[in-house]
C-alpha positions as semicolon CSV with decimal commas, in nm:
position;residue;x (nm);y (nm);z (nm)
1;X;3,589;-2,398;0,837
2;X;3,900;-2,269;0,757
3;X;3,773;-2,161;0,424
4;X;3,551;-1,953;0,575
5;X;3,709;-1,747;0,807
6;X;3,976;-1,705;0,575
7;X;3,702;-1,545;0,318
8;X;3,550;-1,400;0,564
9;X;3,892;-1,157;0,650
10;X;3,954;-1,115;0,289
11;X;3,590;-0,940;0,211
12;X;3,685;-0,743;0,597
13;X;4,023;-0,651;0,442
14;X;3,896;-0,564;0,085
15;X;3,572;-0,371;0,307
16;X;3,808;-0,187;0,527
17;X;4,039;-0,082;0,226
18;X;3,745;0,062;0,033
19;X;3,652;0,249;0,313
20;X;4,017;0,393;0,377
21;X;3,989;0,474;-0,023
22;X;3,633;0,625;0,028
23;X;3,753;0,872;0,317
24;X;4,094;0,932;0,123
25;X;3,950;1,051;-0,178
26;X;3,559;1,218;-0,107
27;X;3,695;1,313;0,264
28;X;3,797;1,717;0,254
29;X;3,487;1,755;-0,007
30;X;3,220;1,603;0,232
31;X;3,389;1,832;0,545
32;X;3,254;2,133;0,356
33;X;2,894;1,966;0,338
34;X;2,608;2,028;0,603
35;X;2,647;1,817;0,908
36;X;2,321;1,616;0,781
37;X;2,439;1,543;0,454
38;X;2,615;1,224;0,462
39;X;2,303;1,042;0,653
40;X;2,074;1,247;0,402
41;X;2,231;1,052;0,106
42;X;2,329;0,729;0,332
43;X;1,910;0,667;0,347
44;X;1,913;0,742;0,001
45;X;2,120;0,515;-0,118
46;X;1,972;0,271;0,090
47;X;1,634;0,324;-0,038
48;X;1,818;0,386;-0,418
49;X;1,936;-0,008;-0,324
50;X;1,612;-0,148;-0,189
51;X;1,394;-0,036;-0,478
52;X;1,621;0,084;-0,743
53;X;1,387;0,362;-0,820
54;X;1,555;0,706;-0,785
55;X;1,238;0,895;-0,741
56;X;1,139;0,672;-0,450
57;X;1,481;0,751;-0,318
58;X;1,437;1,136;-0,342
59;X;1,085;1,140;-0,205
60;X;0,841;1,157;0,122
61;X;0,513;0,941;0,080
62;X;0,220;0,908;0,290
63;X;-0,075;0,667;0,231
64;X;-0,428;0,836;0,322
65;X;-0,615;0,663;0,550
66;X;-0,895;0,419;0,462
67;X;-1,215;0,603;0,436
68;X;-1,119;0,914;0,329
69;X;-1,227;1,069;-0,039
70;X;-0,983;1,248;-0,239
71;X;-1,206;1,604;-0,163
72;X;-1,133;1,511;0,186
73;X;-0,797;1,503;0,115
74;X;-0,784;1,806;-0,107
75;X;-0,959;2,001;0,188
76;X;-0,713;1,931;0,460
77;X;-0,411;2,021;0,219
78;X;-0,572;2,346;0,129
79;X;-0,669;2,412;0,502
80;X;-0,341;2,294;0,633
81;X;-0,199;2,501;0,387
82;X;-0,339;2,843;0,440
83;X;-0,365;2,775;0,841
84;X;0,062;2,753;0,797
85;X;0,080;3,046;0,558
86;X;0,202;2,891;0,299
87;X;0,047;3,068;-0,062
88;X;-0,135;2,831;-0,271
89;X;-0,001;2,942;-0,633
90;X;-0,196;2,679;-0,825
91;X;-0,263;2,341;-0,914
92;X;-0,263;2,091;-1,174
93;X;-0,534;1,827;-1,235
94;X;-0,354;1,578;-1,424
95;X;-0,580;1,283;-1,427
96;X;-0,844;1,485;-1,548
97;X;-0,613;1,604;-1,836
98;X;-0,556;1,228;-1,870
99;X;-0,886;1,130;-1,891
100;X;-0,994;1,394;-2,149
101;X;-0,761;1,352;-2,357
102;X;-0,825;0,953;-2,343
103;X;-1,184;1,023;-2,349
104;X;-1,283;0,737;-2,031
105;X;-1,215;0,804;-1,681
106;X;-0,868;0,809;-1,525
107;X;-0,734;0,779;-1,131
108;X;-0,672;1,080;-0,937
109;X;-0,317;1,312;-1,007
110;X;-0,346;1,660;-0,856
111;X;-0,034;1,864;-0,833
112;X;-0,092;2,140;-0,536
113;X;0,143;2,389;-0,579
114;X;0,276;2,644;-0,257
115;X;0,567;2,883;-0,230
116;X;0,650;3,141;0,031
117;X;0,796;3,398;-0,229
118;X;1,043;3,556;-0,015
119;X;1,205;3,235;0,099
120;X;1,222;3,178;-0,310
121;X;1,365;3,455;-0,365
122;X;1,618;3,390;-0,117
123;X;1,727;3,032;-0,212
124;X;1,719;3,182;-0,600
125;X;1,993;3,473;-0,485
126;X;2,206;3,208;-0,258
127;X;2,200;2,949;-0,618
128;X;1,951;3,017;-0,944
129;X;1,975;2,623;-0,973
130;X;1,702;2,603;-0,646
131;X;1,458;2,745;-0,949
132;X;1,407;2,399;-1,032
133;X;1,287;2,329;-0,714
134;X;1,045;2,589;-0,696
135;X;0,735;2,569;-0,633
136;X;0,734;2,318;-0,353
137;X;0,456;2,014;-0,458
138;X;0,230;1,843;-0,295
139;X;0,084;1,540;-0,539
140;X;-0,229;1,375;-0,454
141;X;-0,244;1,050;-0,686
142;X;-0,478;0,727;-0,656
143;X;-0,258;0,417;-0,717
144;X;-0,298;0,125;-0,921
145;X;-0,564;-0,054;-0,649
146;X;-0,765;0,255;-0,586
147;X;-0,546;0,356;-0,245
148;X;-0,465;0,764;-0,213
149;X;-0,144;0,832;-0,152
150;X;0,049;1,167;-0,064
151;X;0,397;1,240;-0,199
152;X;0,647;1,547;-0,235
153;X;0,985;1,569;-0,284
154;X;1,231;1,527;0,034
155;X;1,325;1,870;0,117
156;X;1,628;1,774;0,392
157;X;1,817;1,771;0,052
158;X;1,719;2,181;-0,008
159;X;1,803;2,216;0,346
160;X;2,092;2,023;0,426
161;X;2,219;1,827;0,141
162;X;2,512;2,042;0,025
163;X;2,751;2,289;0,204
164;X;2,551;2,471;0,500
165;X;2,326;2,713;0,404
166;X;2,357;3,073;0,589
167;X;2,175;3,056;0,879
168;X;1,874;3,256;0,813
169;X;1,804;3,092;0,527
170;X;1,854;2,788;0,672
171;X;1,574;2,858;0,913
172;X;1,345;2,957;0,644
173;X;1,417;2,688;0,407
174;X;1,361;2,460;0,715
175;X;0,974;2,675;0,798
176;X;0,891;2,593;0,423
177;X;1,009;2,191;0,451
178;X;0,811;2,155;0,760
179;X;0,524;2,311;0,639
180;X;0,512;2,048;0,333
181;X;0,590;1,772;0,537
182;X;0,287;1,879;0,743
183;X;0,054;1,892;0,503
184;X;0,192;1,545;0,372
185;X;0,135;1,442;0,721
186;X;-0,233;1,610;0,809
187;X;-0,380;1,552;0,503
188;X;-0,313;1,205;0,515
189;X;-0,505;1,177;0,821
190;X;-0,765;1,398;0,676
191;X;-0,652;1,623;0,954
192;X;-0,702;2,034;0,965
């Protein structure tokens, strides 16, 4: 028993020095991030850990419901979409590019694209490197049994993953995120 509890305070000790090292060195750097940051990359390292797929880590999924068809789907993201003002500057039917080009039939990957141009604009002039995030997605794609899922990328990262962003952009950014997180969340419900 002994053993034990004598193992047991050396991983504390070792746990508690890392942690002393962790604040020590990445400390004044994190103090100039958003407030949100640190749990914004705590769940995805957690996630990063659990699946050890960095996309997974980086996105929001949902799973449509049972029942509904992918033009279901594709007309609650486009009516979500324009009820939120959000432009609709194109999409990409992958699958059917897939299945063309393989000459049999393919699942379902549609690529919605929206952008609220001013609010790109705006994240472009506060860092060009946001172009890569532009425009926001919204991927419809039929998994391996059939099931339709839902994904985009997490924007809490754009919003509040490095130092704060001024305040009116913030708000902006934060309009746009919510708007893709509710179509993510309407359309998986087949929901207007």
């Amino acid at each position: 028993m002994s053993f034990i509890k004598t193992l047991l305070a050396i991983v504390g000790a070792v746990s508690v020095i890392a942690l002393v090292a962790v604040a020590v060195m990445f400390g004044p750097s994190m103090r100039s991030l958003d407030g949100k940051a640190g749990a914004i990359y705590w769940d995805m390292a957690q996630t990063l850990l659990e699946t050890g797929d960095i996309a997974e880590a980086t996105i929001w999924k949902r799973k449509v419901a049972d029942g509904l068809t992918f033009d279901d789907v594709e007309l609650s993201i486009e009516s979500v979409a324009n009820d939120m003002n959000i432009k609709a500057v194109g999409t990409l039917p992958l699958g059917d590019e897939v299945a063309a080009m393989r000459g049999e039939p393919w699942r379902v990957l549609k690529i919605y694209l929206y952008c609220n141009p001013l609010t790109a604009a705006k994240m472009i002039e506060y860092s060009e490197a946001f172009a890569a995030y532009l425009p926001c997605r919204v991927t419809l794609v039929e998994d391996g049994e059939g099931a339709l899922w839902l994904y985009t990328l997490n924007m809490d990262m754009m919003v509040h993953g490095g130092r704060p962003l001024p305040d009116d952009l913030r708000e902006e950014a934060q309009r746009v995120r919510d708007i893709i997180l509710a179509i993510l969340d309407k359309a998986s419900t087949g929901d207007f």
